[in-house]
MIDOSE-1310 file (N, C-alpha, C; in nm, 2 decimals, decimal comma, always signed):
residues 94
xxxx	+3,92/+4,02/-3,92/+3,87/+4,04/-3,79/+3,92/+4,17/-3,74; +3,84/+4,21/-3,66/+3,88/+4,39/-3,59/+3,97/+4,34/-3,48; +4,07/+4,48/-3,45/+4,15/+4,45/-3,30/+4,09/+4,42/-3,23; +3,98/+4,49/-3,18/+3,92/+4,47/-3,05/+3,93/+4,28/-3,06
xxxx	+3,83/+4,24/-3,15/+3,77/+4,07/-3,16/+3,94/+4,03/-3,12; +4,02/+4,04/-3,15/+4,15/+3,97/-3,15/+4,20/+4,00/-2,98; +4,17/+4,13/-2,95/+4,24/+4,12/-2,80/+4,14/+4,07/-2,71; +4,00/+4,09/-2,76/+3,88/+3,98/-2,65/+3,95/+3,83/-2,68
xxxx	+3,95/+3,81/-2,75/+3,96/+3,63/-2,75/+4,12/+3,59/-2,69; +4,21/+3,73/-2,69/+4,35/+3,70/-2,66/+4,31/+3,66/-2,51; +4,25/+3,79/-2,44/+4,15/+3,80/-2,31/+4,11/+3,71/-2,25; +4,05/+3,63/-2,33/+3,97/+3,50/-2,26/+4,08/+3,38/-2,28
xxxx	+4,13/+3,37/-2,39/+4,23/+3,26/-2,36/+4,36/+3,26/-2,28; +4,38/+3,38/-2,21/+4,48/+3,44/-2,12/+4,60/+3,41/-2,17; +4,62/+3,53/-2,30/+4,71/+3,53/-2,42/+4,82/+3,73/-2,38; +4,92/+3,69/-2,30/+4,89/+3,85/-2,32/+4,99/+3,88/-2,49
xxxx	+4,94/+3,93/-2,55/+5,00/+3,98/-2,70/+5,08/+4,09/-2,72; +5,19/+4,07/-2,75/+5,25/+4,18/-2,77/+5,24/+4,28/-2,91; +5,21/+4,39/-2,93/+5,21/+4,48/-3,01/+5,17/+4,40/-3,13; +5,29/+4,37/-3,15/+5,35/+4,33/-3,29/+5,29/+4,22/-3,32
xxxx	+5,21/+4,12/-3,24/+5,18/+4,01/-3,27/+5,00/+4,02/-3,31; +4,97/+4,13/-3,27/+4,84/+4,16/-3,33/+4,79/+4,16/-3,45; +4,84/+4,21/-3,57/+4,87/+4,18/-3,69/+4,82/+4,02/-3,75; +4,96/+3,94/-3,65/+4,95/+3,82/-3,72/+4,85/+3,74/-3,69
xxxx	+4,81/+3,74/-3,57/+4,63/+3,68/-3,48/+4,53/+3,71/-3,58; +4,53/+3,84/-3,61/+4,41/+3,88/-3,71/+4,42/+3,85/-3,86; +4,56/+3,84/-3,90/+4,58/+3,70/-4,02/+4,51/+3,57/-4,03; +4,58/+3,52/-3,90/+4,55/+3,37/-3,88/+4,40/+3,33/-3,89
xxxx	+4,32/+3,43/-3,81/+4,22/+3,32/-3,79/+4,12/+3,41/-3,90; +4,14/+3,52/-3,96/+4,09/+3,53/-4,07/+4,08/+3,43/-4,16; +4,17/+3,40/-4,19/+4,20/+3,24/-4,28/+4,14/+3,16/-4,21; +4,15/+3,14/-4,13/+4,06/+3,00/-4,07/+3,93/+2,99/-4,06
xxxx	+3,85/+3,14/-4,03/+3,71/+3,17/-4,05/+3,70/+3,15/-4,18; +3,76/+3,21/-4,28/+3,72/+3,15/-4,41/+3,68/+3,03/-4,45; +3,82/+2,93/-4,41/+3,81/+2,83/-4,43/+3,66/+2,78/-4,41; +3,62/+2,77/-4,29/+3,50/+2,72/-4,22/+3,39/+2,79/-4,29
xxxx	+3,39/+2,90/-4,36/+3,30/+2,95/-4,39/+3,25/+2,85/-4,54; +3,37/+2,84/-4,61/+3,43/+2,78/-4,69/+3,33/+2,59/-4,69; +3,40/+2,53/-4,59/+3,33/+2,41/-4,58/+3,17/+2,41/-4,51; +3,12/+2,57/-4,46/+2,99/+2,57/-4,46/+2,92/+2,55/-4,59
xxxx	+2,98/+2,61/-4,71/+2,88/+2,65/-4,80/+2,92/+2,55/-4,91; +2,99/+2,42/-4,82/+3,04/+2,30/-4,98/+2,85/+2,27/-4,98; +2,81/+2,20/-5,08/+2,70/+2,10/-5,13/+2,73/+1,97/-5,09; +2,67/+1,91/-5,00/+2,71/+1,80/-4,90/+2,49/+1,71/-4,92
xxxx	+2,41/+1,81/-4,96/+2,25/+1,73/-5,02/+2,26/+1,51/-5,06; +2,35/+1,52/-5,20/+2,37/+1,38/-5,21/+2,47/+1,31/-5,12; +2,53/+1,35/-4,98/+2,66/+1,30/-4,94/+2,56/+1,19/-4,81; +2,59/+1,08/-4,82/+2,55/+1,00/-4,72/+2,61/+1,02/-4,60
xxxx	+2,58/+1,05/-4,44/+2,66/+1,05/-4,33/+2,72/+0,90/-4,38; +2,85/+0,87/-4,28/+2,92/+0,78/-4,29/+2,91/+0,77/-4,16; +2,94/+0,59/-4,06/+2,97/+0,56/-3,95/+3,12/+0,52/-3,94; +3,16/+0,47/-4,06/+3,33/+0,42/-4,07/+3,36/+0,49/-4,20
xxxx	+3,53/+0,56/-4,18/+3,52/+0,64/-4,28/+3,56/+0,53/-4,41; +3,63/+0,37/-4,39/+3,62/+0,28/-4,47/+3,50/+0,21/-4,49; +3,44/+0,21/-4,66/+3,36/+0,14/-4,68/+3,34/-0,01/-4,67; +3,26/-0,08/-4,61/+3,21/-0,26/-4,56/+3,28/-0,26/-4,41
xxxx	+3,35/-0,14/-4,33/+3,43/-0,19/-4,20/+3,29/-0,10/-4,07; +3,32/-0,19/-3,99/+3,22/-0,13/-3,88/+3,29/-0,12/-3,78; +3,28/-0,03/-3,66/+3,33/-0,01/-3,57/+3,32/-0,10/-3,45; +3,46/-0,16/-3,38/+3,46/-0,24/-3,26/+3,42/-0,20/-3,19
xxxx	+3,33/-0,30/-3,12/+3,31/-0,23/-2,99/+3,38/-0,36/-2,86; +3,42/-0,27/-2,78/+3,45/-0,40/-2,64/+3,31/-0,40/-2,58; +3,28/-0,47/-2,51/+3,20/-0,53/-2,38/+3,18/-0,44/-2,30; +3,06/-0,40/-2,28/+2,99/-0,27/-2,19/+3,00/-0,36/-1,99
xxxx	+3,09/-0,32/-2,00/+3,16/-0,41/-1,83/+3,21/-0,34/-1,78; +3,19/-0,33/-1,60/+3,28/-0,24/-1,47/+3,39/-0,29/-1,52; +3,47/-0,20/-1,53/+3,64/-0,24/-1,53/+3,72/-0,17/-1,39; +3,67/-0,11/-1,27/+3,69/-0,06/-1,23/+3,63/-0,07/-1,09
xxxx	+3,68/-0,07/-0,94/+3,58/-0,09/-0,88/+3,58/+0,07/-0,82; +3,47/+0,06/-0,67/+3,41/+0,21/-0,62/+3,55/+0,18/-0,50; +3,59/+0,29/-0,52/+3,73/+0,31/-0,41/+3,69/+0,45/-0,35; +3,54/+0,50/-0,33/+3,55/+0,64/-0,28/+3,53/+0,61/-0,20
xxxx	+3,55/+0,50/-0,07/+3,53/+0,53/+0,07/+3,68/+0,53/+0,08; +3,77/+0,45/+0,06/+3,89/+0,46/+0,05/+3,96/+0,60/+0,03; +3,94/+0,65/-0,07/+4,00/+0,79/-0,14/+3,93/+0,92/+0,05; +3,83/+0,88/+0,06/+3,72/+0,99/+0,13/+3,80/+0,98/+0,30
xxxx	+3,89/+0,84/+0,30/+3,95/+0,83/+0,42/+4,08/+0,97/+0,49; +4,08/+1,00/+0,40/+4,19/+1,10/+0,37/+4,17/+1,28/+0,37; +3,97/+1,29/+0,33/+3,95/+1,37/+0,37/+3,94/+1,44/+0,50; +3,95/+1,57/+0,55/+3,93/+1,63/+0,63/+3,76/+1,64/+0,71
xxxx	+3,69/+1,62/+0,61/+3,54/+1,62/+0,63/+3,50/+1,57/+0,52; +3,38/+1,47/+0,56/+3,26/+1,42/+0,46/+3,16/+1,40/+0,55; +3,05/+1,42/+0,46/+2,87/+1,40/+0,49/+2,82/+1,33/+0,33; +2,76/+1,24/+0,44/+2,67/+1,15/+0,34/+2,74/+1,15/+0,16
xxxx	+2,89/+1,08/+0,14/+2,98/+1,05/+0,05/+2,99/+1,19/-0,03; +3,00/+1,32/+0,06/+3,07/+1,43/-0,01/+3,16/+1,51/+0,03; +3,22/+1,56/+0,03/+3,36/+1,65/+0,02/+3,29/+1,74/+0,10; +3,33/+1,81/+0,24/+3,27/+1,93/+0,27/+3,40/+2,03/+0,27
xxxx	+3,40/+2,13/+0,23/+3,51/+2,21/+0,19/+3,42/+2,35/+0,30; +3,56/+2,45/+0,32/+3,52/+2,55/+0,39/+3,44/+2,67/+0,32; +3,33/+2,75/+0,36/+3,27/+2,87/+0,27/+3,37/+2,94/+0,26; +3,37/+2,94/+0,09/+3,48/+3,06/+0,06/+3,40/+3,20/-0,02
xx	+3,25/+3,20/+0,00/+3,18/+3,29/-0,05/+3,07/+3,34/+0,00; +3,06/+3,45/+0,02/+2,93/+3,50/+0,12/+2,84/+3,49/+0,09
């Protein structure tokens, strides 16, 4: 990977890097891009998706049920302002 690509991503992940650690970032995920590059190009044609990674076991499922009741009038009692069950917050943008 180039510096630059390593201090953009440092950038966006709000990483500040010091000097010396730039080196090791552009190690790291070199290897890791491989890797992935790596399990792009396995032969996976004969491999059946799988739904359980043990074969004859199927996944539980619980009961599709409210577990929970609607407490937003409750919670909304507390706001400063609401209209028609929403949050009115002050313009913070022109």
């Amino acid at each position: 990977m180039k510096r630059t690509e390593i201090e953009t991503i440092a950038h966006l992940a709000r990483l500040d890097l010091a000097e010396s650690e730039v080196p090791v970032y552009q190690e790291s995920l070199a290897r890791i891009l491989d890797l992935v590059g790596e399990l792009g190009r396995a032969d996976v044609r004969g491999v059946t998706p799988m739904a359980h990674p043990l074969p004859g076991l199927s996944q539980r499922l619980r009961p599709d049920e409210v577990a929970e009741r609607d407490d937003h009038e409750r919670y909304q009692l507390n706001a400063p302002r609401v209209e028609a069950a929403l949050y009115l917050v002050p313009k913070v943008i022109e």
